[in-house]
The first five atom37 places (N, CA, C, CB, O) and aatype in JSON, in Angstrom:
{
  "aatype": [20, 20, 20, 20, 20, 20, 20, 20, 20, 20, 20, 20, 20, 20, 20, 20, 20, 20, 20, 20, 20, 20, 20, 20, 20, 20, 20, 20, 20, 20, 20, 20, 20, 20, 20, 20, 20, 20, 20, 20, 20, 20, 20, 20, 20, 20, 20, 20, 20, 20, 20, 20, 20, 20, 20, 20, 20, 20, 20, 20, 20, 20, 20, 20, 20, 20, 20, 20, 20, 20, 20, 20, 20, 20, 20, 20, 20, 20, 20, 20, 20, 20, 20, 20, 20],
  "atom_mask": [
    [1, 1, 1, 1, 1],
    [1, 1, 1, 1, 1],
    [1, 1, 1, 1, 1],
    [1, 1, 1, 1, 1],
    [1, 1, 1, 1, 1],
    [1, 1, 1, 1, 1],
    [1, 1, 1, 1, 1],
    [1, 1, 1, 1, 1],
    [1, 1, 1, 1, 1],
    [1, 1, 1, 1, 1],
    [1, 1, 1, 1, 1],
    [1, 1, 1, 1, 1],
    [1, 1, 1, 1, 1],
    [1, 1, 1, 1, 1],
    [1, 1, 1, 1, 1],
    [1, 1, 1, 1, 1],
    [1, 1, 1, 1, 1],
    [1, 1, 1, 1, 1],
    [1, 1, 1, 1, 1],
    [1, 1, 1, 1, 1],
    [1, 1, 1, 1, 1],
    [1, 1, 1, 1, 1],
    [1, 1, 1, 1, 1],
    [1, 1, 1, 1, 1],
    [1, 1, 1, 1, 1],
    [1, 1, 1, 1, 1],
    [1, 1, 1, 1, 1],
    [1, 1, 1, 1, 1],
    [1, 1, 1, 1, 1],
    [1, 1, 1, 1, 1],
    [1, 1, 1, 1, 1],
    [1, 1, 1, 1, 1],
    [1, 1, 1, 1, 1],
    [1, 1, 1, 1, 1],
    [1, 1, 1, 1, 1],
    [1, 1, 1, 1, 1],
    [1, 1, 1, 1, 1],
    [1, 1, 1, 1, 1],
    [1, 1, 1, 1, 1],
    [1, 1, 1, 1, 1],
    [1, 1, 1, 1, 1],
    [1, 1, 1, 1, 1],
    [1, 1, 1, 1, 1],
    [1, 1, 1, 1, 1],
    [1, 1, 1, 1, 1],
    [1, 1, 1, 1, 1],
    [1, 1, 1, 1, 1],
    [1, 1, 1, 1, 1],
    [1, 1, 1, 1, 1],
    [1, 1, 1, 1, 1],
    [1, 1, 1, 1, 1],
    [1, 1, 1, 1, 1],
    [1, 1, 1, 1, 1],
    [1, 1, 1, 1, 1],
    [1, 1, 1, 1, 1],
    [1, 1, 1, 1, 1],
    [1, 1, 1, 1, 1],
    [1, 1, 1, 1, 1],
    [1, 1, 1, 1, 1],
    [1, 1, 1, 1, 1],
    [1, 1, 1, 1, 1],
    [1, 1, 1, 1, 1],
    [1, 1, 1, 1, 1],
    [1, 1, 1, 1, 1],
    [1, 1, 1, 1, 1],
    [1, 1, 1, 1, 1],
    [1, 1, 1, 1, 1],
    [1, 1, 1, 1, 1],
    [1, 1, 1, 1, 1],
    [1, 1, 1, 1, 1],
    [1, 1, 1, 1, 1],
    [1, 1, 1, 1, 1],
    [1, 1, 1, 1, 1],
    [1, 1, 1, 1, 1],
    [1, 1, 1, 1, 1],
    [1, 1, 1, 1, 1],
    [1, 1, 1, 1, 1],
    [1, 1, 1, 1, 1],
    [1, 1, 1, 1, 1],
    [1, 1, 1, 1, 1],
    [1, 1, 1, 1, 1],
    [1, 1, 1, 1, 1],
    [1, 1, 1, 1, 1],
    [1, 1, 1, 1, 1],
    [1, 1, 1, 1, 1]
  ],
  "atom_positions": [
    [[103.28, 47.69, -36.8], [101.92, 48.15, -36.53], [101.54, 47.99, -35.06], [100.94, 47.39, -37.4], [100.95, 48.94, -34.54]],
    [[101.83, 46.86, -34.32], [102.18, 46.83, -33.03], [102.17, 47.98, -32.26], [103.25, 46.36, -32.96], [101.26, 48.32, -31.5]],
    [[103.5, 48.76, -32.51], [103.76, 49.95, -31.54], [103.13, 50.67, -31.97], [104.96, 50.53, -31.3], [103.02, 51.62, -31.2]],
    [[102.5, 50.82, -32.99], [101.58, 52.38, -33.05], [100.12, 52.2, -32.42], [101.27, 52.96, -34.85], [99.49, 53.14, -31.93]],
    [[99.7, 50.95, -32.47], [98.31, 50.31, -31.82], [99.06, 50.69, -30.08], [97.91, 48.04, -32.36], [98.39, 51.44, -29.38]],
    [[99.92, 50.35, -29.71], [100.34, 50.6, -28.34], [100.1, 52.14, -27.7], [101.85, 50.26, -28.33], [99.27, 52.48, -26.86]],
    [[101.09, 52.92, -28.36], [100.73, 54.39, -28.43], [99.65, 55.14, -28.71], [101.32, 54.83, -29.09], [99.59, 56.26, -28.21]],
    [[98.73, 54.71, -29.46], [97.13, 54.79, -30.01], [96.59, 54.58, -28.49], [96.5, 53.36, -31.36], [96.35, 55.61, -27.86]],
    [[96.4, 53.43, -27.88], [95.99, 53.1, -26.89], [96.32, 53.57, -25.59], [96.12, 52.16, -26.98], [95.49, 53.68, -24.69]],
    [[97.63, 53.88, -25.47], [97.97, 54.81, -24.11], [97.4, 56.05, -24.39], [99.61, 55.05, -23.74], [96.5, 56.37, -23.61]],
    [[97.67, 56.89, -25.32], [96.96, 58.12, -25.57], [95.52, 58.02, -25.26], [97.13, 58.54, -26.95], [95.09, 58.71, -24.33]],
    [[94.81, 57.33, -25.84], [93.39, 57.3, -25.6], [92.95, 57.31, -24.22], [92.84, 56.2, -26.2], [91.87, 57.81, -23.92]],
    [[93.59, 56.86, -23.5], [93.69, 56.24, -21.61], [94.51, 57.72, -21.08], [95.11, 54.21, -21.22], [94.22, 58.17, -19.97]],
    [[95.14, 58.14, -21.61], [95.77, 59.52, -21.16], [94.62, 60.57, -21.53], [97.32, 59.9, -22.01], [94.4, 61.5, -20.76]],
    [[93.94, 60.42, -22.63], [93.08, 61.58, -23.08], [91.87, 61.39, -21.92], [92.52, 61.46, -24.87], [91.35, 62.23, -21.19]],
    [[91.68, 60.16, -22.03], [90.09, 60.2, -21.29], [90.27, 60.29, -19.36], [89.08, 58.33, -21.83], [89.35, 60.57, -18.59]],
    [[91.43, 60.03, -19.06], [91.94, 60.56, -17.53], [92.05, 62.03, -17.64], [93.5, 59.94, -17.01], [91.41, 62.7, -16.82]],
    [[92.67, 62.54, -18.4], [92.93, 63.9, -18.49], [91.84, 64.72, -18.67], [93.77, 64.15, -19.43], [91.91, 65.94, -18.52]],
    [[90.5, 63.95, -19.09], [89.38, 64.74, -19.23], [88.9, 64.73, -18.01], [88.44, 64.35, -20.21], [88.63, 65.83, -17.54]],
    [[88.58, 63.14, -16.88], [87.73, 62.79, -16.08], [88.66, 64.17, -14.6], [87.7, 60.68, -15.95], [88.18, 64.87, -13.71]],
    [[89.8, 63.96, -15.0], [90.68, 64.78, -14.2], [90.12, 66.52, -14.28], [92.33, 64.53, -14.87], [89.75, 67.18, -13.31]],
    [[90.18, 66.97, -15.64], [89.38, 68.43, -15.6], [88.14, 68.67, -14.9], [89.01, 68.84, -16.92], [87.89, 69.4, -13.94]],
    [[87.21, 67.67, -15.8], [85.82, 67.63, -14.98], [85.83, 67.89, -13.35], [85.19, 66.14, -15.18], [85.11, 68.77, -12.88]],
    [[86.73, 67.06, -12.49], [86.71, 67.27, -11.27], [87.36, 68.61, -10.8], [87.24, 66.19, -10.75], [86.88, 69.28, -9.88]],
    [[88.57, 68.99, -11.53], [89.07, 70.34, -10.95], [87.88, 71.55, -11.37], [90.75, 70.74, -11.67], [87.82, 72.55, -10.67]],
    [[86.99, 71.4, -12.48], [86.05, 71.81, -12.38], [85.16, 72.27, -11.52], [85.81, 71.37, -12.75], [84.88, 73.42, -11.19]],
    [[84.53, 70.68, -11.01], [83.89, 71.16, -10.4], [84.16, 72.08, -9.03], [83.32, 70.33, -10.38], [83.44, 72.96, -8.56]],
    [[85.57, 71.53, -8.51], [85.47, 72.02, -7.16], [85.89, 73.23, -7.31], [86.18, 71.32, -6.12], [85.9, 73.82, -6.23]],
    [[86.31, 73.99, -8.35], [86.72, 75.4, -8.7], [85.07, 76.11, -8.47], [87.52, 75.53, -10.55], [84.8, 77.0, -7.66]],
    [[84.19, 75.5, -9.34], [82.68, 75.95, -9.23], [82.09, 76.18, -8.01], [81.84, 75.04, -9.77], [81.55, 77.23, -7.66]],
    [[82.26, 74.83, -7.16], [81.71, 74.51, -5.56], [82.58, 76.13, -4.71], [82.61, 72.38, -4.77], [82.01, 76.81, -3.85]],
    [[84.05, 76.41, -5.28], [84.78, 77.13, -3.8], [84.13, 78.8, -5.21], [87.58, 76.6, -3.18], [85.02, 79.66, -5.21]],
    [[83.3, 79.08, -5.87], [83.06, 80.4, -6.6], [81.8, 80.54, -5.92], [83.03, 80.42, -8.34], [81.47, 81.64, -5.49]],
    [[80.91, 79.33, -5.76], [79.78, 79.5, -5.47], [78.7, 80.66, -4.57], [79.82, 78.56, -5.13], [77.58, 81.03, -4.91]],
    [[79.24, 80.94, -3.74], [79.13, 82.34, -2.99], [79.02, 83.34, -3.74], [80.19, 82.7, -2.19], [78.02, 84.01, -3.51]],
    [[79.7, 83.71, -4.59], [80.3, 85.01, -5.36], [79.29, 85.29, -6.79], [82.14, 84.63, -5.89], [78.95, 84.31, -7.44]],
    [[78.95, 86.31, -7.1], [78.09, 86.71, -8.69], [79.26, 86.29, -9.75], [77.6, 88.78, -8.96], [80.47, 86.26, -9.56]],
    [[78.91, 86.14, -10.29], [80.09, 85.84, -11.51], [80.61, 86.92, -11.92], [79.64, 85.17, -12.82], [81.44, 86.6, -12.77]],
    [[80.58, 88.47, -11.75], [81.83, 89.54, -11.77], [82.6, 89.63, -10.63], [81.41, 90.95, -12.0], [83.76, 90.03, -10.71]],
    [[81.95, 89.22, -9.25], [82.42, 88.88, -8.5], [83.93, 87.92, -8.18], [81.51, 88.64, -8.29], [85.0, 88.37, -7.75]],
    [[83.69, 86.82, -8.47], [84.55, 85.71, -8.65], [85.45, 86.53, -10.26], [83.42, 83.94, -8.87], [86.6, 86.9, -10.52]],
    [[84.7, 86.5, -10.67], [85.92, 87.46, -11.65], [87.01, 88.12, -11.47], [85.53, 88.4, -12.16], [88.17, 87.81, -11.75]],
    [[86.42, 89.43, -10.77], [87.18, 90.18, -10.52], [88.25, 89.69, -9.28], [86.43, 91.27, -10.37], [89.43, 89.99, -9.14]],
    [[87.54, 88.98, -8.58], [88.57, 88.64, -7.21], [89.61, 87.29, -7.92], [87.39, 87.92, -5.45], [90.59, 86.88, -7.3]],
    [[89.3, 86.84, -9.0], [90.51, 85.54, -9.57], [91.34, 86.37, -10.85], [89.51, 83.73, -10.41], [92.35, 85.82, -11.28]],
    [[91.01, 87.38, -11.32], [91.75, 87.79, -12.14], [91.38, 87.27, -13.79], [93.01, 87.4, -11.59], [92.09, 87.55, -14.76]],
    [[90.21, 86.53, -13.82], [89.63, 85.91, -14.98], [88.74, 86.49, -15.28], [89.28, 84.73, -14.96], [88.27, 87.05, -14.29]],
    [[87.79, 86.82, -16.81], [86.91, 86.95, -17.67], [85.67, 86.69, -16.75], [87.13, 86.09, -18.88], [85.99, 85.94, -15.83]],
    [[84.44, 87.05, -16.73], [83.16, 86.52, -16.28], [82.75, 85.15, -17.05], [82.07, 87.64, -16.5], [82.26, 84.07, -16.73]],
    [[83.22, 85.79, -18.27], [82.58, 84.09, -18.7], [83.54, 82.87, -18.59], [82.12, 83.99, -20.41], [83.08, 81.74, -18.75]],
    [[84.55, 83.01, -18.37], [84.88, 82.1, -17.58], [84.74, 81.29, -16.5], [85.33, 82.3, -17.49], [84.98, 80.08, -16.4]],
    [[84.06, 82.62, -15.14], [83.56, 81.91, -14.22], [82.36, 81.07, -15.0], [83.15, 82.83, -13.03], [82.17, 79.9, -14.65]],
    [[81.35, 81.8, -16.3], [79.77, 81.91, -16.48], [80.31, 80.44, -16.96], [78.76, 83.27, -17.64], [79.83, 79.49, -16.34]],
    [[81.06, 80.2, -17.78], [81.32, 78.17, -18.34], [81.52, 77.53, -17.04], [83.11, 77.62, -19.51], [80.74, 76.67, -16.64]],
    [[82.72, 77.99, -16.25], [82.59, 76.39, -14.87], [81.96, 76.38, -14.17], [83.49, 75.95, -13.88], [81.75, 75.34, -13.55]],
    [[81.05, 77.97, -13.76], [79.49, 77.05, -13.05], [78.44, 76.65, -14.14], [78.41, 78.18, -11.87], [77.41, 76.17, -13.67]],
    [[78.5, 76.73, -15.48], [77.51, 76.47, -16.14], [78.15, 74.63, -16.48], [77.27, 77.75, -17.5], [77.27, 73.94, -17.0]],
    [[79.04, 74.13, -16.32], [79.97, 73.45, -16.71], [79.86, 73.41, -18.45], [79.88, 72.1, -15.92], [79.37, 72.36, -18.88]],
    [[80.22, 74.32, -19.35], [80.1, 73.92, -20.05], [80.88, 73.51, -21.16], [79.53, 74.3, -20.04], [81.74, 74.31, -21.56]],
    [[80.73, 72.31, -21.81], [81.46, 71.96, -22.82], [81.72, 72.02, -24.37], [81.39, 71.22, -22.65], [82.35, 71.24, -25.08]],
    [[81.16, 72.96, -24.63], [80.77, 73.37, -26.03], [82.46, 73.18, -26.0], [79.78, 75.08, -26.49], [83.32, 73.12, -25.13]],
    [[82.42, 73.12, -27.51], [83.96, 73.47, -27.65], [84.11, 75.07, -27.91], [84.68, 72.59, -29.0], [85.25, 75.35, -28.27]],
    [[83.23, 76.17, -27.81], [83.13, 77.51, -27.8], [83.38, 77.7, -26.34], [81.82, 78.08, -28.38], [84.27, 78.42, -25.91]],
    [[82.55, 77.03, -25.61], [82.67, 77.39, -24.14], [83.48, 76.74, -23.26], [81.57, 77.31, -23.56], [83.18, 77.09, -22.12]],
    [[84.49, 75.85, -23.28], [84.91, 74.48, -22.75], [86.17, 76.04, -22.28], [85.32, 72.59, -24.11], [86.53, 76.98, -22.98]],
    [[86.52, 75.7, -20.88], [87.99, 76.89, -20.28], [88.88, 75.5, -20.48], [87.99, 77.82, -18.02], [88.58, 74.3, -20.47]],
    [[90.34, 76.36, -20.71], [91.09, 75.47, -21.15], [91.92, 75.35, -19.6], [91.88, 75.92, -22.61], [92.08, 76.23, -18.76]],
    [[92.45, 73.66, -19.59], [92.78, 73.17, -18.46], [93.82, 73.95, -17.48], [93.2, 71.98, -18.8], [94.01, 74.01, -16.27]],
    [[94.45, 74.57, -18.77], [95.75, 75.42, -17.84], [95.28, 76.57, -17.36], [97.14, 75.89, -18.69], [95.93, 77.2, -16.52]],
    [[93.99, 77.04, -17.86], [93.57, 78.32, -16.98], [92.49, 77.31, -15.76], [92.49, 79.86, -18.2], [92.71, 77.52, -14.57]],
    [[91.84, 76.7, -15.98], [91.37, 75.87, -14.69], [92.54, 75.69, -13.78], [90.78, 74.36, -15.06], [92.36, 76.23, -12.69]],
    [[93.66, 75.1, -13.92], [94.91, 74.68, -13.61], [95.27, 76.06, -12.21], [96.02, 74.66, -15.29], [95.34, 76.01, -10.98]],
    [[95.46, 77.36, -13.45], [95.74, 78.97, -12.7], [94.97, 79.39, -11.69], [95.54, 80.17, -13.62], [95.44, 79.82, -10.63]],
    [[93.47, 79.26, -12.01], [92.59, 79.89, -10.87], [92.43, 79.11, -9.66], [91.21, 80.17, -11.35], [92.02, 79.6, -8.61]],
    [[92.92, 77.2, -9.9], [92.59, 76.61, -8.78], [93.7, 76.96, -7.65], [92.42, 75.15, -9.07], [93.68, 76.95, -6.42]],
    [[94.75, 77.31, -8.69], [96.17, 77.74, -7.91], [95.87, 78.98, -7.39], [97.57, 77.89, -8.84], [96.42, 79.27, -6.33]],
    [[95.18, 79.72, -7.87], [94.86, 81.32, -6.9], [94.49, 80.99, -6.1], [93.95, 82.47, -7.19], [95.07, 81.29, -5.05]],
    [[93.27, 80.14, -6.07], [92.51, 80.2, -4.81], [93.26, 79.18, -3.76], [90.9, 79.77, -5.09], [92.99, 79.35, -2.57]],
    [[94.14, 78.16, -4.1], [94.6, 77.13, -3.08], [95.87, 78.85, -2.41], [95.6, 75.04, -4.09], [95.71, 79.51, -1.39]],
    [[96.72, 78.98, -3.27], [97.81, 79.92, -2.66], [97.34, 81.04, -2.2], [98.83, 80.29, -3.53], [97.35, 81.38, -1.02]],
    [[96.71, 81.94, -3.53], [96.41, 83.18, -2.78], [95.72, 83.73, -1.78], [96.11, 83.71, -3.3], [95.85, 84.86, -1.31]],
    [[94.72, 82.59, -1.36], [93.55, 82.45, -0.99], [92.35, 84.04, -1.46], [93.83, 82.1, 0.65], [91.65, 84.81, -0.8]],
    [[92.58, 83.91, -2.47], [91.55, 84.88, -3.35], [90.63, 85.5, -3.23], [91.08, 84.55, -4.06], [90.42, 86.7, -3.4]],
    [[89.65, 84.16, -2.72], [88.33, 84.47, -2.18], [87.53, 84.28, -0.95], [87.74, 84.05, -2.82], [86.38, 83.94, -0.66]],
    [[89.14, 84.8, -0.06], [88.62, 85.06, 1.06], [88.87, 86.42, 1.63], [88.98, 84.14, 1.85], [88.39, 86.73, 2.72]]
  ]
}
Protein backbone atom coordinates (compact mmCIF):
# COMPACT_ATOMS: atom_id res chain seq x y z
CA UNK A 1 0.00 0.00 0.00
CA UNK A 2 3.09 2.07 0.47
CA UNK A 3 3.95 2.37 -3.22
CA UNK A 4 0.66 3.19 -4.42
CA UNK A 5 0.29 6.10 -1.62
CA UNK A 6 3.86 7.09 -3.23
CA UNK A 7 2.63 7.24 -6.83
CA UNK A 8 -0.83 8.77 -5.67
CA UNK A 9 1.29 11.51 -4.30
CA UNK A 10 3.80 12.24 -7.07
CA UNK A 11 0.95 12.37 -9.50
CA UNK A 12 -0.96 14.79 -7.51
CA UNK A 13 2.40 17.19 -7.38
CA UNK A 14 2.78 16.44 -11.20
CA UNK A 15 -0.97 17.30 -11.82
CA UNK A 16 -1.04 20.48 -9.85
CA UNK A 17 2.59 21.81 -11.51
CA UNK A 18 1.29 20.87 -14.75
CA UNK A 19 -1.71 22.99 -14.16
CA UNK A 20 0.21 26.09 -12.38
CA UNK A 21 2.59 25.54 -15.58
CA UNK A 22 -0.54 25.96 -18.23
CA UNK A 23 -1.98 28.83 -16.38
CA UNK A 24 1.29 30.71 -17.04
CA UNK A 25 1.82 29.64 -20.74
CA UNK A 26 -1.57 30.99 -20.79
CA UNK A 27 -1.27 33.81 -19.81
CA UNK A 28 1.64 35.04 -21.75
CA UNK A 29 0.09 33.51 -25.00
CA UNK A 30 -2.96 36.09 -24.02
CA UNK A 31 -0.46 39.13 -23.04
CA UNK A 32 1.68 38.50 -26.84
CA UNK A 33 -2.53 38.20 -28.73
CA UNK A 34 -3.42 41.21 -26.99
CA UNK A 35 -3.13 43.74 -29.84
CA UNK A 36 -5.06 41.61 -32.25
CA UNK A 37 -9.37 41.11 -32.44
CA UNK A 38 -9.79 37.62 -31.81
CA UNK A 39 -10.29 36.67 -35.77
CA UNK A 40 -7.40 38.43 -35.97
CA UNK A 41 -5.03 36.41 -33.76
CA UNK A 42 -6.93 33.59 -35.28
CA UNK A 43 -6.38 33.81 -38.43
CA UNK A 44 -2.64 34.91 -38.10
CA UNK A 45 -1.96 31.51 -35.48
CA UNK A 46 -3.83 29.13 -37.50
CA UNK A 47 -6.41 28.44 -34.51
CA UNK A 48 -10.35 28.66 -34.04
CA UNK A 49 -11.51 32.23 -32.61
CA UNK A 50 -12.66 30.67 -29.72
CA UNK A 51 -9.74 29.55 -28.89
CA UNK A 52 -8.12 32.78 -28.89
CA UNK A 53 -12.01 33.92 -27.16
CA UNK A 54 -10.98 31.05 -23.91
CA UNK A 55 -7.13 32.33 -23.35
CA UNK A 56 -7.99 35.87 -23.23
CA UNK A 57 -11.15 35.07 -21.44
CA UNK A 58 -8.92 32.54 -19.40
CA UNK A 59 -11.35 30.20 -19.26
CA UNK A 60 -11.74 27.07 -17.41
CA UNK A 61 -14.93 25.53 -17.87
CA UNK A 62 -14.15 22.15 -18.77
CA UNK A 63 -16.25 23.15 -22.17
CA UNK A 64 -13.92 25.99 -22.58
CA UNK A 65 -10.51 24.98 -20.93
CA UNK A 66 -7.79 24.81 -24.66
CA UNK A 67 -5.98 21.82 -24.27
CA UNK A 68 -2.21 22.17 -23.23
CA UNK A 69 -0.79 20.77 -26.44
CA UNK A 70 -2.60 23.29 -28.52
CA UNK A 71 -1.43 26.13 -25.93
CA UNK A 72 1.93 24.20 -26.25
CA UNK A 73 1.48 24.78 -30.66
CA UNK A 74 0.49 28.41 -30.76
CA UNK A 75 3.17 29.43 -28.13
CA UNK A 76 5.55 27.63 -30.56
CA UNK A 77 4.13 29.71 -33.59
CA UNK A 78 4.57 32.68 -32.14
CA UNK A 79 8.19 32.00 -30.35
CA UNK A 80 9.42 30.36 -34.10
CA UNK A 81 7.27 31.69 -36.60
CA UNK A 82 7.04 34.87 -35.28
CA UNK A 83 3.27 34.97 -36.39
CA UNK A 84 2.28 38.02 -35.11
CA UNK A 85 4.49 40.13 -36.36
Amino acid sequence: MAEIDQILKSLERAEVDLEAQRARLQKWIAKQIEPFSLREAAALLGVSYQHIQYIRNDTNSAKGKVRISTLVNIAKKIRDDNALS
